[in-house]
C-alpha positions as CSV (number, residue, x, y, z in Angstrom):
1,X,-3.9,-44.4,-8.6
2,X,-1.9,-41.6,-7.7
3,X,-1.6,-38.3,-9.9
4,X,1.7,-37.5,-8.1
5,X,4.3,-37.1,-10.4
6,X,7.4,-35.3,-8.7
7,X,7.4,-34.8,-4.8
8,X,9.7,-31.9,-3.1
9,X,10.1,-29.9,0.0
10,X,8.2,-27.0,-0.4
11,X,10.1,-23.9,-0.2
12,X,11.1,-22.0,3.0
13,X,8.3,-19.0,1.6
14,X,5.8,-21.7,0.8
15,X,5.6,-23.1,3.9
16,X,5.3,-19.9,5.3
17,X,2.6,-19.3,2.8
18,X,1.0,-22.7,3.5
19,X,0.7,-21.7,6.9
20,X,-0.8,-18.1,6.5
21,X,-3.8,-19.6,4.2
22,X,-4.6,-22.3,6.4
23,X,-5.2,-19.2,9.3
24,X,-7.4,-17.3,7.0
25,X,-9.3,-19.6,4.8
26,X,-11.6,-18.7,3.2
27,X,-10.3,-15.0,3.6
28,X,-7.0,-15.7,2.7
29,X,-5.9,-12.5,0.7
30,X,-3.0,-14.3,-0.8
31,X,-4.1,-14.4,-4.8
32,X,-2.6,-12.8,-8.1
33,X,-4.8,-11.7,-10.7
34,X,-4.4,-10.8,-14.0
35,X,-6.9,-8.7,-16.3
36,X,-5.9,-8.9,-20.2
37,X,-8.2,-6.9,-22.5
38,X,-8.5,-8.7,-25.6
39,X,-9.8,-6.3,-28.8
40,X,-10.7,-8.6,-32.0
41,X,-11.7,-11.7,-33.1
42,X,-10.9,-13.8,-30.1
43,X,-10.8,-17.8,-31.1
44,X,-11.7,-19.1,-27.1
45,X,-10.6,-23.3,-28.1
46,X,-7.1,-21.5,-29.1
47,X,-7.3,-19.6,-26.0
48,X,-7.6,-22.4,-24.1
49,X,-5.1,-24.4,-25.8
50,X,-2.9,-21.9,-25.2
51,X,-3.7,-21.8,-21.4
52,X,-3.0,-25.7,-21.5
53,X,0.6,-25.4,-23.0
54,X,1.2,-22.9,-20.2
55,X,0.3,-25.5,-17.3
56,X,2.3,-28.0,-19.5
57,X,5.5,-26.0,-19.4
58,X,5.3,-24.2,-15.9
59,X,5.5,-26.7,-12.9
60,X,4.6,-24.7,-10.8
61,X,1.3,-24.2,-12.1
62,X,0.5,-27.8,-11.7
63,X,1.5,-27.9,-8.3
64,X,-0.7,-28.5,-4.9
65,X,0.6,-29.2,-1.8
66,X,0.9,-31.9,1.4
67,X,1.3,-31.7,5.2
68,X,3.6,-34.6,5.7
69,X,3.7,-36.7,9.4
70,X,6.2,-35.4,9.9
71,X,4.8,-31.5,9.8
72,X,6.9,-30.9,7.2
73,X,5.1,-29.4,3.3
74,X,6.2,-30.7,0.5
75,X,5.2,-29.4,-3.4
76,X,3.6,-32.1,-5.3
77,X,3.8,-31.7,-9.2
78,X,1.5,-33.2,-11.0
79,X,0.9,-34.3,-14.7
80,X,-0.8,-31.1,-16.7
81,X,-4.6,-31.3,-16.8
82,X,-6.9,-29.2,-18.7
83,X,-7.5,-25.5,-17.3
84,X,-11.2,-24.7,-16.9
85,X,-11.8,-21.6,-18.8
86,X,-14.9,-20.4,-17.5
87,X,-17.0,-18.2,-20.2
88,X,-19.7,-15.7,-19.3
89,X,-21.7,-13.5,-22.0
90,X,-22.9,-10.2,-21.1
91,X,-23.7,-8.8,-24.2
92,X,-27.4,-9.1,-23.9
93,X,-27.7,-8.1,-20.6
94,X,-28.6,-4.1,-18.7
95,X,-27.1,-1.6,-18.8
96,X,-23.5,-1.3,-16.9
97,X,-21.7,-4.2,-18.7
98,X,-18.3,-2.8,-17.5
99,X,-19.3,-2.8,-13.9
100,X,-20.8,-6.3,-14.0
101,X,-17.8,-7.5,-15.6
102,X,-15.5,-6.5,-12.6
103,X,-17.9,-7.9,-10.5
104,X,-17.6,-11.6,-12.3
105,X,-13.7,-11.1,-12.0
106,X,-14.0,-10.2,-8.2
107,X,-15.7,-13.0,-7.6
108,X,-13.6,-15.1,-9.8
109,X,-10.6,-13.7,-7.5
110,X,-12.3,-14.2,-4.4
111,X,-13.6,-17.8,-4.8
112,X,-11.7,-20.2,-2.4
113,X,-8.6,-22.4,-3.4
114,X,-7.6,-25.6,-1.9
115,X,-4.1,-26.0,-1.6
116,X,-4.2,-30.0,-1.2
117,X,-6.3,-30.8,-4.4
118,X,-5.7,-27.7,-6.5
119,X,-5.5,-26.4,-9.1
120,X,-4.3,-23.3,-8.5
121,X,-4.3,-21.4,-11.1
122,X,-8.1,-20.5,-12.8
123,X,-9.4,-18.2,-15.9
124,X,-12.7,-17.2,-17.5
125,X,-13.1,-15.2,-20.2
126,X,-16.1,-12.6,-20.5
127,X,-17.8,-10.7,-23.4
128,X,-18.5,-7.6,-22.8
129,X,-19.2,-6.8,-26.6
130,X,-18.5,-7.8,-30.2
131,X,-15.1,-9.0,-30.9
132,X,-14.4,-7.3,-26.9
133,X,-13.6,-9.5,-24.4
134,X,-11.8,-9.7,-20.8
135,X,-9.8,-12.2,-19.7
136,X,-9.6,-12.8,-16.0
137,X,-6.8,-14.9,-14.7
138,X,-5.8,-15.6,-11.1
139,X,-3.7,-17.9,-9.3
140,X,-2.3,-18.6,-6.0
141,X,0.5,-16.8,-4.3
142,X,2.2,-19.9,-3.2
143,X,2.9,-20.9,-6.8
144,X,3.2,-16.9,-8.2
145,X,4.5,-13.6,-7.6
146,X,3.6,-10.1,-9.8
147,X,6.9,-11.4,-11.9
148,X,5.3,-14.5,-12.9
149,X,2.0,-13.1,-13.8
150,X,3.7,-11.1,-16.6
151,X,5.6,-14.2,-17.5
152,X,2.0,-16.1,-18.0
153,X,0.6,-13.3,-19.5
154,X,3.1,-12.7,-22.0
155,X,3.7,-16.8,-23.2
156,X,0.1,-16.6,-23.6
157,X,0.0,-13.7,-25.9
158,X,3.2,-15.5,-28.0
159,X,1.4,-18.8,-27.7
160,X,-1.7,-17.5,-28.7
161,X,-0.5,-16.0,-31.5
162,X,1.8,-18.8,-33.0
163,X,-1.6,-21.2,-32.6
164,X,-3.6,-18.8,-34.7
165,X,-1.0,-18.9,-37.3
166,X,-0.5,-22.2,-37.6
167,X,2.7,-22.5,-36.2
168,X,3.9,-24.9,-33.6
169,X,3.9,-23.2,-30.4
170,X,7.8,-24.4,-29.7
171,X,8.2,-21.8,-27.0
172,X,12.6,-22.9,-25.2
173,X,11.9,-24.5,-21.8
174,X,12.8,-22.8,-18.8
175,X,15.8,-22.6,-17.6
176,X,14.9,-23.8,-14.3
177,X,11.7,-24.6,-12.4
178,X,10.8,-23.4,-9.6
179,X,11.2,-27.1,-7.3
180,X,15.0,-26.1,-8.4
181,X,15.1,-23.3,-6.4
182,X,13.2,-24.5,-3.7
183,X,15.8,-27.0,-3.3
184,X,18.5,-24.5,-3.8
185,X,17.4,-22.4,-1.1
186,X,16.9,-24.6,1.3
187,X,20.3,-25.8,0.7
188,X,21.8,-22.4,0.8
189,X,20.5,-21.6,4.0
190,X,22.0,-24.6,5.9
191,X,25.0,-22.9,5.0
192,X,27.6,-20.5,6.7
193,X,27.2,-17.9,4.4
194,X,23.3,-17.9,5.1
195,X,24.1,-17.6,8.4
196,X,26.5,-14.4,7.8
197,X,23.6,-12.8,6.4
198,X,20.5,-13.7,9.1
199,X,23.1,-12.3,11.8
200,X,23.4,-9.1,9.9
201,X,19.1,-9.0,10.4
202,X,19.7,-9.9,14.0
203,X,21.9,-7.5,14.2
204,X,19.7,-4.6,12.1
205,X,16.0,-5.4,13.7
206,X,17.4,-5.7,17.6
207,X,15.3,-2.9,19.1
208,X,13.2,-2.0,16.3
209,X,9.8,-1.9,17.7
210,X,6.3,-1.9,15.6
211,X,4.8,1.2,13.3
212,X,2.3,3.0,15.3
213,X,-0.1,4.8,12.7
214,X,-2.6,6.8,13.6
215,X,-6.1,4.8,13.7
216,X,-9.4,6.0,12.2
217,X,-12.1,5.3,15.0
218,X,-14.8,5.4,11.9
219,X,-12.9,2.8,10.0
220,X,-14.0,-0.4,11.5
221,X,-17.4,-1.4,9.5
222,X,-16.4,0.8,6.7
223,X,-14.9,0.5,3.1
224,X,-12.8,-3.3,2.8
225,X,-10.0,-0.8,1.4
226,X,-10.2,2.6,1.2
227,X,-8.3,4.0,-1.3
228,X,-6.2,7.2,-1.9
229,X,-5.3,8.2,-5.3
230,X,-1.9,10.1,-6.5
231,X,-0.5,11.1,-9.8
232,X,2.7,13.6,-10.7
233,X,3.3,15.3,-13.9
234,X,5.8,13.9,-16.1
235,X,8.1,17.4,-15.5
236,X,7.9,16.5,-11.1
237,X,8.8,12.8,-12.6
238,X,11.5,14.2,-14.1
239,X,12.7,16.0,-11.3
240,X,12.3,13.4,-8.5
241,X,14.5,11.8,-11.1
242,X,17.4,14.3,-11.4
243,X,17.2,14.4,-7.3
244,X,17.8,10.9,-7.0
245,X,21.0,11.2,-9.7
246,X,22.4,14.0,-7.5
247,X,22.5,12.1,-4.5
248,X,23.4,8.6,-6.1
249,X,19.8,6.9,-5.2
250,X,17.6,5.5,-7.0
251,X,13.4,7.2,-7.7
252,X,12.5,4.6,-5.6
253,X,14.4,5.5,-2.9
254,X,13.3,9.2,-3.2
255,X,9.8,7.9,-3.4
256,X,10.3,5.7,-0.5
257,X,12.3,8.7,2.0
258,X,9.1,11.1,1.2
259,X,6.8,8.1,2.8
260,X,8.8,7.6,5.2
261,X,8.8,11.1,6.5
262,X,5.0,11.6,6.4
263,X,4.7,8.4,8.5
264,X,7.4,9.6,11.3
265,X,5.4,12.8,11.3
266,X,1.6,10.7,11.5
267,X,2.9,8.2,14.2
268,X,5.9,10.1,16.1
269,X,8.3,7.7,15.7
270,X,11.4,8.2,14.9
271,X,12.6,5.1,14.6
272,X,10.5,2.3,12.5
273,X,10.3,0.2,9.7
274,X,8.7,-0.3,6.1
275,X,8.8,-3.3,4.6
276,X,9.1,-3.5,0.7
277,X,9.0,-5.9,-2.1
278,X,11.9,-7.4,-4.1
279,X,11.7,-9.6,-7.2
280,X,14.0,-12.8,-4.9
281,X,14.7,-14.1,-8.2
282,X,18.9,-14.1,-7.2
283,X,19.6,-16.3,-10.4
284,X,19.0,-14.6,-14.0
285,X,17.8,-18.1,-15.1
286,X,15.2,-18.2,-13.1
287,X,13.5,-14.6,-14.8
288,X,11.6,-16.8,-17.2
289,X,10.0,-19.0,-14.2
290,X,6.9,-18.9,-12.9
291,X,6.5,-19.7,-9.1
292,X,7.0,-17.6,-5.4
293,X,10.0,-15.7,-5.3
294,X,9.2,-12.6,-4.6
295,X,10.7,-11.7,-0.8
296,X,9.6,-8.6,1.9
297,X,12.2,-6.2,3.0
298,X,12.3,-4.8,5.8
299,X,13.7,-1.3,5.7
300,X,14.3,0.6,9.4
301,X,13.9,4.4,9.3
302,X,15.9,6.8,11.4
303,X,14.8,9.8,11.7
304,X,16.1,11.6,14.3
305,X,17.5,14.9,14.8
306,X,15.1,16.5,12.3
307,X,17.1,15.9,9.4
308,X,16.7,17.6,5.7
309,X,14.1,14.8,3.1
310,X,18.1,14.8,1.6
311,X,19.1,14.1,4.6
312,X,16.7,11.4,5.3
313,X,17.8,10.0,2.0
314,X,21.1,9.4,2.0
315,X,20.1,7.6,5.4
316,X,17.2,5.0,3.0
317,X,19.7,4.5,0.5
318,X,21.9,3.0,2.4
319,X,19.8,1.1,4.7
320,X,18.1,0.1,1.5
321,X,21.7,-0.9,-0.7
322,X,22.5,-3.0,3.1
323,X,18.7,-4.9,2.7
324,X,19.4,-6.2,-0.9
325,X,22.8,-7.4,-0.2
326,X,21.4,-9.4,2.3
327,X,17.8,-10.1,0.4
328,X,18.0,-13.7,0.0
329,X,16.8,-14.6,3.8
330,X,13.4,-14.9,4.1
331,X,11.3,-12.2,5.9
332,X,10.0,-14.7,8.5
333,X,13.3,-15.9,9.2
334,X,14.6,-11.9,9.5
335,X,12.3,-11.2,11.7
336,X,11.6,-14.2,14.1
337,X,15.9,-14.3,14.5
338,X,15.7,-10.2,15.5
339,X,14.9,-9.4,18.9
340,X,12.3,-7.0,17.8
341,X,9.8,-5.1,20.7
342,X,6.1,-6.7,19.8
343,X,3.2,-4.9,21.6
344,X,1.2,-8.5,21.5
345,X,1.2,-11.2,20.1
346,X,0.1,-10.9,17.1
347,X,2.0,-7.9,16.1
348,X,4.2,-7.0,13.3
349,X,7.0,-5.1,12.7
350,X,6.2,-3.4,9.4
351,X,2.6,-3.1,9.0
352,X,2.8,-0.5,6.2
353,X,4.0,-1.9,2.7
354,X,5.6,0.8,-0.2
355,X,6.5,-0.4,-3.9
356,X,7.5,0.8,-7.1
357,X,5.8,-1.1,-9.7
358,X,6.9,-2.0,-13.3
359,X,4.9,-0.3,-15.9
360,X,2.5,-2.4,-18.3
361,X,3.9,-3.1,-21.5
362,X,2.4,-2.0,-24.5
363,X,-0.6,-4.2,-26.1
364,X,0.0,-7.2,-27.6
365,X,-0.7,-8.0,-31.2
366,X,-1.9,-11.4,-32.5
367,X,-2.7,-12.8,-36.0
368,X,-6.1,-12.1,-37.3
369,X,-6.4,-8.8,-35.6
370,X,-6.6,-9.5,-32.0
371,X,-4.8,-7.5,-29.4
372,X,-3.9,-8.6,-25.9
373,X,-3.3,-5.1,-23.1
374,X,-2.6,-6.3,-19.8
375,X,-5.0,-4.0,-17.0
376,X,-4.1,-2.3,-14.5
377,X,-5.2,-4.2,-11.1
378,X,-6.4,-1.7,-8.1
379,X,-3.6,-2.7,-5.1
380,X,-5.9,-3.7,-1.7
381,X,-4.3,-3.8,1.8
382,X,-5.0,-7.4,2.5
383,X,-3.3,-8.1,5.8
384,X,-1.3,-4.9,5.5
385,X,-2.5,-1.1,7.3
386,X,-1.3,0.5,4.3
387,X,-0.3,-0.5,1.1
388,X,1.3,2.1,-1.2
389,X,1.8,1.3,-4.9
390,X,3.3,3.5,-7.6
391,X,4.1,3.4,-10.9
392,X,6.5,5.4,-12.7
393,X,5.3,5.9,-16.8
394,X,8.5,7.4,-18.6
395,X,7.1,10.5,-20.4
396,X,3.9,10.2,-18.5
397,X,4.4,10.9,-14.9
398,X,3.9,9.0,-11.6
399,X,0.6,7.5,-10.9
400,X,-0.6,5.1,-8.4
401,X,-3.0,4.0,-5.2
402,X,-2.5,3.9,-1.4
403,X,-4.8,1.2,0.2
404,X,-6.0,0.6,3.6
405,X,-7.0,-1.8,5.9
406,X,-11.0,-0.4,6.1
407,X,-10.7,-2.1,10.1
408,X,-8.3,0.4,10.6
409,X,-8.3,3.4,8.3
410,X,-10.8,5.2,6.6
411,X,-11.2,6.8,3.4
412,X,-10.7,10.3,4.7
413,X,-7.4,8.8,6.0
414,X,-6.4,7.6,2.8
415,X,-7.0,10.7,0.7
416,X,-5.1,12.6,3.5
417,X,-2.0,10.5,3.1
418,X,-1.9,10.5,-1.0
419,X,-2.7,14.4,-0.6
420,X,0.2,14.3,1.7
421,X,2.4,12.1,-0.2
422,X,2.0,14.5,-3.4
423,X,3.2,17.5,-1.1
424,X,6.5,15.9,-0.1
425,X,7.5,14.6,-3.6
426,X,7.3,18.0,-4.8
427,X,9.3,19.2,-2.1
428,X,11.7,16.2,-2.7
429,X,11.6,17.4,-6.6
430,X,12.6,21.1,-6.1
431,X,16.0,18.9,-4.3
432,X,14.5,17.9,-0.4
433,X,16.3,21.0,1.7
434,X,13.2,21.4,3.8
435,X,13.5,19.5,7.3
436,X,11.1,17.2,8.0
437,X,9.1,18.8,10.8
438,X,8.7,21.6,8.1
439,X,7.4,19.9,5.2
440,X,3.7,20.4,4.6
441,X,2.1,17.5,6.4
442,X,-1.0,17.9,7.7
443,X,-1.4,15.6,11.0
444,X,-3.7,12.6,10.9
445,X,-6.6,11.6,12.8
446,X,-4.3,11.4,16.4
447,X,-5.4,8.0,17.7
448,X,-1.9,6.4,17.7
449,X,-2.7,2.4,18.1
450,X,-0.4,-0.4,18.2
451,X,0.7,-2.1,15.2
452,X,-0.9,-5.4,14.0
C-alpha cells in the first residue's frame, strides 16, 4: 500500500537540489544541523514526543522525493511517522567527553540520506553528564534552510515545555506549507513579470567571468576546511555601524565592500562576483514555515579606477539594493540565462560565498528546570573556495569564521585572509578614505587558478 499522501512538483530549488545530491552522494555537503544544549532534568519520551508533533505539523519534514518518467521531481508528503531519536551515554566513558560528543554529532551529520525513502530529518540526543545533555539535530537542505532550523528549534523548546507542564501542545498551524510555495513559484515564473526580472540577470551577469583566487599548492591532501578566525570589538562594531549610517548602507554591506576589496587585491580582478545568501521567504506568511527557501545572490564587484573602501561602497549597495529587487529568480536560472565567461566546464561564477548571520537567541527555559541554548555551528566550505560567515552580537562585537575548500586553500591562507579582513574593517570603521591598492593587504600565496 502506498504511504503517499499528497504528491507536488517539487520546487524549481529542489530540483536543483535533487540534482546536486544525486552528483555527490555520499559526499553531498547539502545538510543543516542543529546543536541545542540542554541544562536540567531532560524527560527524553517528552523530547521525543515533541520531535513527533514537529513532523506532524511541518510537511516538509515528512517529505521524500520521486524522479517521474517524465524526468520531472515531484515532493511526496507523507503521513507523520515516528522520528528516531537516537541516544548515546558518555558519562562513564575517558576522559574528553566534550570532544567525543562532537565527534557522535559529526558523524550523525555526515551519515548518508536517501532522498527517495527518507526521512530527512534525524536527532539523537547525548549525555555528556548529569542532568547535561546535547541534542544533535540535522536535516536535509532540500526540505530546510538556516531559517527553518531556528523555526524547529524554537517549536521544540515551546512544545517541550507545554508537554512538561501538562498543557496541550496547541501550537496555530502554519500559515502556509512549503508545497504552497512551491506551487507559487513555479507559477510566478511562467509569468511576464518573472521574465522582467531573469532579463535584468541577463542583462547584469553578460561578461562577468569566474573569481580567480589565489590557490595554495600545499592545500590539496590537507585540512577538509581550514579555518580562519575573526572577531571585532564592540566599539569597531559600533563604528562599522555609524559608517554604514553615513553612507545609507547597511553593516552588511560595509562588511561585504571590505571582502570584496581584499579579494580584488588577492586575485587582480577588477571585475567579479560574490554570491550571498538571502532568506527567499518573499511572503511574511511563510516566516513560520519550514522548508528550502533560502536563494544565492549573486553580487558583481567593480572595482576599477582604484576607488576609496567608500567609494567601493556606494558601488555594493547599489548592486546589492538592484539583487534583492530582483531576488526571487533562482540562482541557477540567473546564471544559466547570463552569458557569463566559464573557464571549463565545470566552473562557476561565484566561488566565494560571504554572509551576515543572525545572532542566537538567548537560552530557552522549560518547566522543571531545563534550559534549551541553541550552539553555534562552525561554517565549512562544502562546494564553495571560501565561505565567510559573520555574526554581528549587539553590545558584543563581530565574530565569526572564514572556511576553505582544504583542495584548494590551506590553513595559512585562511588565517591570512581573516588577518586581512580585520585590517580593512578597521579601516572601513575610522570612515573607508583609504583607496584600495593602499589598504593593508598583505598578497596571498600568487598561484592565481581558475575558478571551480
Amino acid at each position: 500500500m502506498s504511504r503517499d499522501l499528497y504528491v507536488f512538483p517539487a520546487s524549481p530549488g529542489q530540483e536543483w537540489m535533487w540534482l546536486i545530491h544525486h552528483m555527490f552522494r555520499e559526499a553531498s555537503p547539502y545538510r543543516i544541523s542543529g546543536v541545542v544544549r540542554l541544562r536540567g532534568p531532560l524527560d527524553i519520551g517528552l523530547l521525543s514526543r515533541s520531535l513527533d508533533l514537529l513532523v506532524e505539523r511541518h510537511e516538509a519534514l515528512r517529505t521524500v522525493f520521486r524522479l517521474e518518467p517524465s524526468g520531472d521531481v515531484s515532493q511526496v508528503i507523507r503521513p507523520a511517522e515516528r522520528v528516531e531519536l537516537e541516544t548515546v551515554d558518555l558519562t562513564g566513558g575517558a576522559a574528553g567527553t566534550d570532544e567525543r560528543a562532537h565527534d557522535q554529532l559529526r558523524a550523525l551529520c555526515m551519515r548518508p540520506f536517501d532522498l527517495a525513502q527518507g526521512p530527512l530529518v534525524r536527532a539523537a540526543v547525548i549525555r555528556i553528564g548529569p542532568d547535561d545533555h546535547l541534542l544533535g539535530l540535522v536535516l536535509h537542505h532540500i526540505v530546510s534552510d538556516g531559517w527553518s532550523m531556528g523555526v524547529v528549534t524554537s517549536e521544540l523548546a515551546e512544545t517541550y515545555a507545554l508537554l512538561v507542564a501538562g498543557d496541550p501542545p496547541d501550537l496555530p498551524e502554519p500559515a502556509l506549507q512549503y508545497a504552497d510555495f512551491a506551487l507559487w513559484h513555479r507559477e510566478w515564473l511562467a509569468s511576464d513579470a518573472a521574465a522582467d526580472h531573469v532579463a535584468y540577470w541577463a542583462r547584469k551577469l553578460d561578461g562577468a567571468e569566474p573569481l580567480r583566487l589565489p590557490i595554495d599548492p600545499a592545500a590539496p591532501g590537507g585540512q577538509a576546511s581550514p579555518l580562519g578566525s575573526l572577531r571585532l570589538g564592540p566599539a569597531t562594531a559600533a563604528a562599522l555601524a555609524e559608517t554604514a549610517r553615513a553612507e545609507g548602507a547597511t553593516v552588511f554591506m560595509v562588511l561585504l565592500s571590505a571582502f570584496a576589496a581584499i579579494l580584488a587585491r588577492w586575485s587582480g580582478q577588477q571585475d567579479f562576483v560574490i554570491t550571498v545568501p538571502v532568506a527567499g521567504r518573499p511572503q511574511p506568511e511563510l516566516a513560520g514555515t519550514v522548508g528550502f527557501f533560502v536563494n544565492t545572490l549573486p553580487i558583481r564587484i567593480d572595482t576599477s579606477g582604484d576607488p576609496t573602501l567608500r567609494e567601493l561602497l556606494h558601488r555594493v549597495r547599489v548592486g546589492c539594493l538592484e539583487a534583492y529587487d530582483h531576488q526571487d529568480v533562482p540562482y541557477e536560472t540567473m546564471v544559466r540565462k547570463a552569458a557569463w565567461r566559464r573557464d571549463g566546464p565545470g566552473a562557476r561564477l561565484g566561488p566565494v560565498m560571504f554572509a551576515l548571520r543572525t545572532p542566537l537567541g538567548p537560552p530557552l527555559r522549560a518547566p522543571a528546570g531545563l534550559t534549551m541554548e541553541l550552539q553555534e555551528i562552525t561554517p565549512t566550505a562544502g562546494e564553495m573556495d571560501v565561505f565567510a560567515e559573520l555574526v554581528d552580537v549587539p553590545g558584543q562585537g563581530l565574530h565569526g569564521h572564514l572556511a576553505g575548500n582544504g583542495a584548494r586553500v590551506g590553513q595559512e591562507t585562511m588565517d591570512l585572509l581573516a588577518d586581512s579582513l580585520t585590517r580593512v574593517l578597521t579601516v572601513a570603521a575610522a570612515g573607508g578614505g583609504t583607496r584600495l591598492p593602499d589598504l593593508p593587504v598583505p598578497l596571498a600565496v600568487p598561484h592565481p587558478v581558475g575558478g571551480s
